[in-house]
N, CA, C and O atoms as a Tinker XYZ file with bonds, in Angstrom:
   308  protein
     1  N     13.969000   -0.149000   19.913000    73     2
     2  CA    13.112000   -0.507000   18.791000    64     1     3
     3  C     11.760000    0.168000   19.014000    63     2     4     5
     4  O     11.111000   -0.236000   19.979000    81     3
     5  N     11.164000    1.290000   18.141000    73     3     6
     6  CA    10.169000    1.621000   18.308000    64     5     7
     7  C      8.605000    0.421000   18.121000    63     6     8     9
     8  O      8.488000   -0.701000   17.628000    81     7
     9  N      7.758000    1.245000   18.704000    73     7    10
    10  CA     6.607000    0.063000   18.396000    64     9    11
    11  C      6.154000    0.157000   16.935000    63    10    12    13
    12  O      5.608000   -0.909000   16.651000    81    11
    13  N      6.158000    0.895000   16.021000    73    11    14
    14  CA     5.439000    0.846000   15.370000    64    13    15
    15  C      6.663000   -0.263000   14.156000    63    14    16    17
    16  O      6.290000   -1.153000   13.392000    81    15
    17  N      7.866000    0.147000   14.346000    73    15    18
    18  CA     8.508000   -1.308000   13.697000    64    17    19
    19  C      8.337000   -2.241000   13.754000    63    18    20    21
    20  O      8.212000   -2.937000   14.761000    81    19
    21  N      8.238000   -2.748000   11.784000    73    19    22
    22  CA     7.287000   -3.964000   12.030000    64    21    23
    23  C      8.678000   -4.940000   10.720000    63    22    24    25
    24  O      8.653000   -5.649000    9.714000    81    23
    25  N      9.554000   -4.389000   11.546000    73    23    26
    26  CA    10.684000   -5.377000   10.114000    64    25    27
    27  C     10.974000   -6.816000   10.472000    63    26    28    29
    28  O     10.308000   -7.609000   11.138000    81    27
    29  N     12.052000   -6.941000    9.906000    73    27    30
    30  CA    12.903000   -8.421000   10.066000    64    29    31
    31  C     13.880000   -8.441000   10.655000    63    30    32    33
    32  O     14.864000   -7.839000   10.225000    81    31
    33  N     13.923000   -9.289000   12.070000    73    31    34
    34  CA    14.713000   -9.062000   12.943000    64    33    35
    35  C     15.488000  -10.907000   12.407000    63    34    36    37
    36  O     14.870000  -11.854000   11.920000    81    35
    37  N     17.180000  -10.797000   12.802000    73    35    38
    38  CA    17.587000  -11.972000   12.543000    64    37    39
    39  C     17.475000  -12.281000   14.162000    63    38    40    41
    40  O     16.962000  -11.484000   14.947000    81    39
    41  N     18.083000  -13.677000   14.580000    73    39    42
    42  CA    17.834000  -14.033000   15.670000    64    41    43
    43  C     18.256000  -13.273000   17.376000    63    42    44    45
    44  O     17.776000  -13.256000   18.510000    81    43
    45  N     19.439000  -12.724000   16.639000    73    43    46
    46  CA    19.784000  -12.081000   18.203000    64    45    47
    47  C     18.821000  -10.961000   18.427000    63    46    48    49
    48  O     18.400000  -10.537000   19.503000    81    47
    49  N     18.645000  -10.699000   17.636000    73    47    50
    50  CA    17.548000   -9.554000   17.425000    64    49    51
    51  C     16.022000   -9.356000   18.425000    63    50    52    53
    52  O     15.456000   -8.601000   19.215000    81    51
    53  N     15.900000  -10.696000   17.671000    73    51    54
    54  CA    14.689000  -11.315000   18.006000    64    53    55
    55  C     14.522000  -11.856000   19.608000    63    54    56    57
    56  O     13.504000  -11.796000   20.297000    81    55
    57  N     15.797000  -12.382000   19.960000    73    55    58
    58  CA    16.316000  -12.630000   21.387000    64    57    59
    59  C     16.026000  -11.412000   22.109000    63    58    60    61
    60  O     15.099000  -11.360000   22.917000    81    59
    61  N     16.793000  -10.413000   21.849000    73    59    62
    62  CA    16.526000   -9.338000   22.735000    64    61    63
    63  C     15.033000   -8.740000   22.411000    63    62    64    65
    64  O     15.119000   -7.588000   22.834000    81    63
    65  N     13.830000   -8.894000   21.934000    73    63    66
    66  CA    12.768000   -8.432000   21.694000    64    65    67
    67  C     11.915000   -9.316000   22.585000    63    66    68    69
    68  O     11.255000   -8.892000   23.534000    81    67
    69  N     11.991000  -10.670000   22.173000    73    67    70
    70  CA    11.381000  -11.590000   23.120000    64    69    71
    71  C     11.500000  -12.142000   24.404000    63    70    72    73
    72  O     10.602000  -12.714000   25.022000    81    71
    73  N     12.662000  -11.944000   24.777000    73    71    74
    74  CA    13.466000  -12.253000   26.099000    64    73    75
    75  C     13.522000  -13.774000   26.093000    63    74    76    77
    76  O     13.554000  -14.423000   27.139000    81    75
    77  N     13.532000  -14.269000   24.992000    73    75    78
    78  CA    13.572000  -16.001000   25.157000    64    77    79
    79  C     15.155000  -15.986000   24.211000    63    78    80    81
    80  O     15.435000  -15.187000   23.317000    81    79
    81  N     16.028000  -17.121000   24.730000    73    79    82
    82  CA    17.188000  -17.243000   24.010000    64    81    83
    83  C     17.241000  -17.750000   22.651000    63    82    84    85
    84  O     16.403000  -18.555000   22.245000    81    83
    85  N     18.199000  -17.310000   21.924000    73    83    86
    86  CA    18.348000  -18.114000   20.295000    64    85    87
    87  C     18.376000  -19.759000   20.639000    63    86    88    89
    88  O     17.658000  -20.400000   19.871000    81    87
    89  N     18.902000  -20.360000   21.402000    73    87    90
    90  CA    18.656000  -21.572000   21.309000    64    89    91
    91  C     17.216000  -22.093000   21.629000    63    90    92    93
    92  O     16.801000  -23.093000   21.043000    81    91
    93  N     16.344000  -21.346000   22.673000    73    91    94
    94  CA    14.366000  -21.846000   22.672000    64    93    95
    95  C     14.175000  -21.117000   21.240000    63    94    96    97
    96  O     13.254000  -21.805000   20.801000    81    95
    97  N     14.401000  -20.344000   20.419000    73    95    98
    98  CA    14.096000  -19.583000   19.375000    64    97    99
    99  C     14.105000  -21.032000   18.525000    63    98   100   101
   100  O     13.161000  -21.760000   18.217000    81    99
   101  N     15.666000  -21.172000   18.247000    73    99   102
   102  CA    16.031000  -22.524000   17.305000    64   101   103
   103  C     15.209000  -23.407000   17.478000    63   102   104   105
   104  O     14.775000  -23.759000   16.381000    81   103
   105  N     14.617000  -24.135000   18.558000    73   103   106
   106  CA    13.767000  -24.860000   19.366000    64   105   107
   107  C     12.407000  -24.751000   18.459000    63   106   108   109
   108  O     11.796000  -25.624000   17.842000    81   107
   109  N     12.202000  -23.547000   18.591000    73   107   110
   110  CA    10.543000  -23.050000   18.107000    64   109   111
   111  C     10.048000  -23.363000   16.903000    63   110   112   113
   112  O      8.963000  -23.836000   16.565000    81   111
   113  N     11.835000  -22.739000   15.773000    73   111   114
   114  CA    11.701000  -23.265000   14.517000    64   113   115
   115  C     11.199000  -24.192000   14.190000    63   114   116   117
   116  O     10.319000  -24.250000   13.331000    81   115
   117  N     11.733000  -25.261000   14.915000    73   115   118
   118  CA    11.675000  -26.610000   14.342000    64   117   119
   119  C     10.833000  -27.808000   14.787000    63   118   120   121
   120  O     10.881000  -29.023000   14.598000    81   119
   121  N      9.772000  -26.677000   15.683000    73   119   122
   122  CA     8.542000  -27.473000   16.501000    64   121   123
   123  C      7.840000  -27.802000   15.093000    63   122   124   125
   124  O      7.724000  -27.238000   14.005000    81   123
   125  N      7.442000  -28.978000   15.669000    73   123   126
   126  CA     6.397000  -30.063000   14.359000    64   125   127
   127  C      5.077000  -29.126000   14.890000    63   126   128   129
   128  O      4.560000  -28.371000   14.067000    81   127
   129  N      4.633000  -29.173000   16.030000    73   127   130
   130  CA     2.736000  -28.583000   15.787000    64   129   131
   131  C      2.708000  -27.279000   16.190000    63   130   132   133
   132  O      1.565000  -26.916000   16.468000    81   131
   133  N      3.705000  -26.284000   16.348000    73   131   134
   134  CA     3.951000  -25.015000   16.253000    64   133   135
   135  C      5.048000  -24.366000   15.803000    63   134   136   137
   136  O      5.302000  -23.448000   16.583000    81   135
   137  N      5.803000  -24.416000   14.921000    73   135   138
   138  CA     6.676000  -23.775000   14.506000    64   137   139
   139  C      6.458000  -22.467000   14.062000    63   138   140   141
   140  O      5.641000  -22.011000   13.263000    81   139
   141  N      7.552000  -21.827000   14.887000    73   139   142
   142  CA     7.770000  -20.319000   14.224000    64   141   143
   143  C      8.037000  -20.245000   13.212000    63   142   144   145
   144  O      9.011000  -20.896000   12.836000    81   143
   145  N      7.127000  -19.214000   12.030000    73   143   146
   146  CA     7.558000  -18.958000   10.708000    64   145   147
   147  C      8.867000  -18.430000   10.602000    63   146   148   149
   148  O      9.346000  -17.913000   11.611000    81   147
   149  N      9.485000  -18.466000    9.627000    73   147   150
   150  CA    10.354000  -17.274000    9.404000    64   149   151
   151  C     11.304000  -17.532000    7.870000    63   150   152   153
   152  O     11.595000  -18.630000    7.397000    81   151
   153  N     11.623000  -16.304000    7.356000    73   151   154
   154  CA    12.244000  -16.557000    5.625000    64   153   155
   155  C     14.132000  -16.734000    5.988000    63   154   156   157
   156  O     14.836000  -16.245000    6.872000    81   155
   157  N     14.368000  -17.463000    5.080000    73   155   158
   158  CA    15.973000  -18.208000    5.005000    64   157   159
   159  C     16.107000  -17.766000    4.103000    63   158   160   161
   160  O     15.757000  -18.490000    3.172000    81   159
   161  N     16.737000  -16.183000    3.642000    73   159   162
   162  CA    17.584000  -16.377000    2.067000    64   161   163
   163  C     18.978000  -16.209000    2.589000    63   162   164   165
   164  O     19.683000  -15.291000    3.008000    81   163
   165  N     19.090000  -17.878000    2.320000    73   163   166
   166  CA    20.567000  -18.342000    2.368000    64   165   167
   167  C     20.795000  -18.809000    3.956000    63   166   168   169
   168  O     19.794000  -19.037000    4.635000    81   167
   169  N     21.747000  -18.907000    4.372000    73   167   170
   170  CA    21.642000  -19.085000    5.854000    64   169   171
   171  C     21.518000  -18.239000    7.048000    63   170   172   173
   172  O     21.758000  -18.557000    8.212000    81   171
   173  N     21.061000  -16.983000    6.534000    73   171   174
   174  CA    20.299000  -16.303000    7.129000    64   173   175
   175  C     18.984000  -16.652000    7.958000    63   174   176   177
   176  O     18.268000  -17.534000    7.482000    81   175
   177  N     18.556000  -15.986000    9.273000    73   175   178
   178  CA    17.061000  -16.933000    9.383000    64   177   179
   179  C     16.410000  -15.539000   10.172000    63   178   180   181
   180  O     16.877000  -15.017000   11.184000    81   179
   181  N     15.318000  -15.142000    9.479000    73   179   182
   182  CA    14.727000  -13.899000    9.728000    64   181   183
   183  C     13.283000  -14.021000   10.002000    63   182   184   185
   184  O     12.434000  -14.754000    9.496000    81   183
   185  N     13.205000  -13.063000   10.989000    73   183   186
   186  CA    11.662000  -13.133000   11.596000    64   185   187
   187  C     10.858000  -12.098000   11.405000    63   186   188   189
   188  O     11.502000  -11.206000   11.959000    81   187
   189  N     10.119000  -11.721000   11.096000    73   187   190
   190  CA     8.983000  -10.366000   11.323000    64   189   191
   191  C      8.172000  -10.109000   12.396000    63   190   192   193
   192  O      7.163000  -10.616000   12.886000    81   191
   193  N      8.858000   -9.224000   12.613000    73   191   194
   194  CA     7.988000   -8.954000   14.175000    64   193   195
   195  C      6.623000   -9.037000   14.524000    63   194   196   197
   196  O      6.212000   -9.360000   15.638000    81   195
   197  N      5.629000   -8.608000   13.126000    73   195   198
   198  CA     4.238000   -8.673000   13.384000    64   197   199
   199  C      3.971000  -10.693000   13.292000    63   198   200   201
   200  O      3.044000  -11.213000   13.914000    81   199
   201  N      4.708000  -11.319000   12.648000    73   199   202
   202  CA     4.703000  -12.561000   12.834000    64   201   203
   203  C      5.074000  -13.195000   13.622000    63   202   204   205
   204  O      4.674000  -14.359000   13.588000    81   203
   205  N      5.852000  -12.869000   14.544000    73   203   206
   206  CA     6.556000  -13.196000   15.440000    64   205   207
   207  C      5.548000  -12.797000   16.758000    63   206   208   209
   208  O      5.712000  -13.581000   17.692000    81   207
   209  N      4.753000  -11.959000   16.960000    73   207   210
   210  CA     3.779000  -11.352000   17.661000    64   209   211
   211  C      2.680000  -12.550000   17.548000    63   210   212   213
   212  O      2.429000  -13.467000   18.330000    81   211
   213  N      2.098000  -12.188000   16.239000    73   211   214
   214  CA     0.661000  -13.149000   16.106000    64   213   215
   215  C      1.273000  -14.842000   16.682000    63   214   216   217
   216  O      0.560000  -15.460000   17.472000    81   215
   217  N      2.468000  -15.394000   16.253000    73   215   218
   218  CA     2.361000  -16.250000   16.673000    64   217   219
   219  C      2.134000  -16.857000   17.917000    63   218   220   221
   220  O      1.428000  -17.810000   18.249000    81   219
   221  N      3.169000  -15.816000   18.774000    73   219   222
   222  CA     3.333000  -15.918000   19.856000    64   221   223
   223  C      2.076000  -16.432000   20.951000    63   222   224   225
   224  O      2.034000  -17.384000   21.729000    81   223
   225  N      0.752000  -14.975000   20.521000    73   223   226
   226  CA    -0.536000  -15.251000   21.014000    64   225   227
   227  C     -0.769000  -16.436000   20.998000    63   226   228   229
   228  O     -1.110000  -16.784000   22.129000    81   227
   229  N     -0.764000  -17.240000   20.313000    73   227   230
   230  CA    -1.331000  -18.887000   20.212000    64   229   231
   231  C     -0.718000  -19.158000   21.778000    63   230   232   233
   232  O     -1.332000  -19.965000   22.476000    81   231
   233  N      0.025000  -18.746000   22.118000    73   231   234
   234  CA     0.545000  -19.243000   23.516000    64   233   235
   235  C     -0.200000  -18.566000   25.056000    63   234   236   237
   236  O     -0.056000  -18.839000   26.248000    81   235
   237  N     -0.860000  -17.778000   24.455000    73   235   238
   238  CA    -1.328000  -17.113000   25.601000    64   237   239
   239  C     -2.079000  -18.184000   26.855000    63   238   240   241
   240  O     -2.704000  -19.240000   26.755000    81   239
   241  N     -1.716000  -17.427000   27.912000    73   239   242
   242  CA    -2.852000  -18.505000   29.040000    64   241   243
   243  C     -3.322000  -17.685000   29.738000    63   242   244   245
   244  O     -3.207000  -16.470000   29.576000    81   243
   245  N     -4.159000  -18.466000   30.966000    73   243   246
   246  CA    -4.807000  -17.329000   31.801000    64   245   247
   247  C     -5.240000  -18.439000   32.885000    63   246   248   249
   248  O     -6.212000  -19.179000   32.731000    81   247
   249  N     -4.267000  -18.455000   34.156000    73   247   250
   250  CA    -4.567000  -19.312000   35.100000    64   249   251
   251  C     -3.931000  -20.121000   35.019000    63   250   252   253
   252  O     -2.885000  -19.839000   34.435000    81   251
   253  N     -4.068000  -21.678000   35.519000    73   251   254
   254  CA    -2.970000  -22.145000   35.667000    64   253   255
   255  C     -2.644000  -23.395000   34.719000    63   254   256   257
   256  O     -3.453000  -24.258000   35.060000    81   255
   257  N     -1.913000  -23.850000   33.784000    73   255   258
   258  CA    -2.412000  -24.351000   32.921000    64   257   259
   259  C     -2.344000  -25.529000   33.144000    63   258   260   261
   260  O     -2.127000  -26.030000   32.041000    81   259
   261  N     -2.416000  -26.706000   34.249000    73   259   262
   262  CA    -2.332000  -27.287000   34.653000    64   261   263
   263  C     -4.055000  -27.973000   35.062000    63   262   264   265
   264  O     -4.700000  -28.975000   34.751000    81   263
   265  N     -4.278000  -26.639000   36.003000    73   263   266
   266  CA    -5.852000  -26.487000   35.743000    64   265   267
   267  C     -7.369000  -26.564000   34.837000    63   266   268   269
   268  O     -8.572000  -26.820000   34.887000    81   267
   269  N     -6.091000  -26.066000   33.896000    73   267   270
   270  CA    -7.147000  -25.349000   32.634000    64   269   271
   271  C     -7.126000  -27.258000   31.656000    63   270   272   273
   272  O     -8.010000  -27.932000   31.128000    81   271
   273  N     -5.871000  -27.419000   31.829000    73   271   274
   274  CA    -5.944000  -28.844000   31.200000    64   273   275
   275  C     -6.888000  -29.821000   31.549000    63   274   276   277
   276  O     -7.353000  -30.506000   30.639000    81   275
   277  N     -7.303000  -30.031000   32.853000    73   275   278
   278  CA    -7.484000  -30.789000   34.044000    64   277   279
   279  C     -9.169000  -30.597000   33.879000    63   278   280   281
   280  O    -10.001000  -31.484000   34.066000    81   279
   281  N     -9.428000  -29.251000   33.492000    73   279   282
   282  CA   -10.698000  -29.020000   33.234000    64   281   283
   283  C    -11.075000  -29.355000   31.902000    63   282   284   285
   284  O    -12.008000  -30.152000   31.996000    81   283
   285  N    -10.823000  -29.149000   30.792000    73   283   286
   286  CA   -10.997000  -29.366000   29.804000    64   285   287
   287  C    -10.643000  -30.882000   29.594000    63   286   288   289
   288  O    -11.123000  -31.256000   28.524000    81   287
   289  N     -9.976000  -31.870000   30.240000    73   287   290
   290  CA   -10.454000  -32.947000   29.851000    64   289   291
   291  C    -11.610000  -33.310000   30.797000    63   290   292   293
   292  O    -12.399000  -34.074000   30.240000    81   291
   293  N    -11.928000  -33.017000   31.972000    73   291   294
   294  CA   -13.173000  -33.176000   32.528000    64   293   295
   295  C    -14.453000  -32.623000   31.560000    63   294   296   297
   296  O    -15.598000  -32.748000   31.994000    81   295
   297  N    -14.211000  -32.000000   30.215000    73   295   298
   298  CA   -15.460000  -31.491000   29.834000    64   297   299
   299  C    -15.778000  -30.361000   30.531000    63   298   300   301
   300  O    -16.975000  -30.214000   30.284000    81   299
   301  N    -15.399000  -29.377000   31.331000    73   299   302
   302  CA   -15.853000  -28.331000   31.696000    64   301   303
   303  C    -15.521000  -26.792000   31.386000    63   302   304   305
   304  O    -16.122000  -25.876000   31.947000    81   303
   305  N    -14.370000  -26.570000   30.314000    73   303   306
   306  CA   -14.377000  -25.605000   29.343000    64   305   307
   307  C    -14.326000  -25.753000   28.368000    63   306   308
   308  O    -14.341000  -24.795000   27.596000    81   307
């Protein structure tokens, strides 16, 4: 898959792009305070890669997040 492709991948697709399985994928869908977008025509279930990207970021960390929790309820980030 080149980088500059920015289509609609269905799930296996999307599996092999993300390295996370269709079943954490299925998972993601159907998270209540983060769900992955994605369009259903019909029982189809399709993702866009640049959406599938931006979302992802929301997940980013840096250190340990255990830490980062630990601090931020102390008030210190």
């Amino acid at each position: 898959m080149s980088p500059q492709f920015d289509g609609y991948m269905d799930l296996k697709t999307l599996s092999a792009y993300s390295t996370m399985s269709i079943r954490t994928l299925r998972r993601h869908l159907e998270d209540v305070t983060h769900p992955l977008p994605c369009f259903r025509p019909g029982r189809k279930v399709l993702v866009k890669r640049s959406v599938f990207d931006q979302w992802l970021s929301q997940f980013e960390n840096r250190g340990r997040p255990s830490l980062a929790e630990a601090m931020r309820e102390m008030g210190l980030s």
